[in-house]
Phi, psi and omega in degrees: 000134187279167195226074182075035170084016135254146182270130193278142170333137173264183186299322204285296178290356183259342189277344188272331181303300163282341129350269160309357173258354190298323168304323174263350160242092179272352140336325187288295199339300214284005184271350181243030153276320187295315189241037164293183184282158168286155116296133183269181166248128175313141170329113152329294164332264187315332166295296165314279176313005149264002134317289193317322168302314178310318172270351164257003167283296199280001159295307202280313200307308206266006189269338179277309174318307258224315184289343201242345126117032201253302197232138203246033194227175214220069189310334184295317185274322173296348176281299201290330193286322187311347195252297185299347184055001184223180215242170115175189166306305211304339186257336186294308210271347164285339149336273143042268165282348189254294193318316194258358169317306186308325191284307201289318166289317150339313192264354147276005157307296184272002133292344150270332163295333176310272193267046158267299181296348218067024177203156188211145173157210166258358105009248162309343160269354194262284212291015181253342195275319175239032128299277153015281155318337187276317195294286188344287180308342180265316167313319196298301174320329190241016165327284190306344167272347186277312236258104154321300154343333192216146339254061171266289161282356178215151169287174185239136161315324170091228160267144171041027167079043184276335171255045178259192181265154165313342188246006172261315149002266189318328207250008141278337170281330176276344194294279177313332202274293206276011154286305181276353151323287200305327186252355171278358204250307183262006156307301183307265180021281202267020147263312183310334181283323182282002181296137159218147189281142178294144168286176192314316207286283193313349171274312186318316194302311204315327193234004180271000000 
């Protein structure tokens, strides 16, 4: 629609208008990093649920480890018998249940470390996994002072599971790896779901 007998500029002439200013605005360069999508920071929420995912993948990975006669050590029944002090099914599943508290408090951990650095993904959730791990493997060295149990009735694990067999080892350290995958993988997700693009007018200022 003309306007006192001029026609206002379309979005095609204010974008060849900022174009032309870049030499004299270099403030302009920034304009197609400004009007790419943002990355937002992924969801508290989605950080807990990916915990939770996490800690029942590495539940089922050790409930197979354990069938297969690999792995000997068993966090669900050391949790529940360490809070409850006695043994049974009934104690597996507050395990369990605790295992995925756990899970779920990790993964707002690791979503403050995500946006503290500024970065997310599966990269930064794996080096977020063996942090993760190093604290774990140092929890492991002080079971027995924790534990009824140990090592009066169970041998102690030792620092980072050293008195265990190589595939009990193996699968607490990989255990940590593929927990901070999962939840450095599904965080970047729901920040990419939360990108929003600048509008037109405000790409435009950027370079006028």
């Amino acid at each position: 629609m003309r306007r006192n007998g001029v026609k206002p500029p379309s979005a095609l002439d204010e974008a060849f208008a900022a174009w032309r200013l870049l030499p004299e605005r270099p403030e302009g360069l920034f304009m197609e990093l400004k009007t790419r999508p943002r990355l937002a920071h992924g969801s508290y929420l989605s950080a807990l649920w990916a915990g939770i995912v996490g800690a029942f993948i590495l539940t089922i990975g050790g409930v197979i480890g354990r069938s297969l006669g690999l792995v000997e050590m068993n966090p669900e029944m050391g949790l529940g018998s360490m809070i409850t002090s006695t043994v049974g099914p009934g104690v597996w599943l507050f395990g369990f249940f605790w295992h995925l508290v756990n899970g779920a408090i990790f993964g707002l951990v690791y979503a403050v470390a995500f946006r503290t650095f500024g970065n997310s993904g599966l990269k930064p959730g794996l080096l977020a996994g063996a942090v993760h791990y190093v604290a774990a493997g140092v929890f492991l060295g002080v079971v027995p002072v924790l534990h009824p149990f140990i090592p009066e009735q169970a041998p102690a694990p030792g620092w980072f599971a050293l008195n265990t067999n190589f595939w009990t080892f193996s699968a607490v350290l990989l255990a940590h790896l593929v927990f901070g995958s999962i939840v450095g993988g599904l965080y970047y997700r729901s920040a990419r779901k939360r990108a929003t693009p600048l509008p037109v007018h405000d790409e435009v200022r950027v370079a006028a």
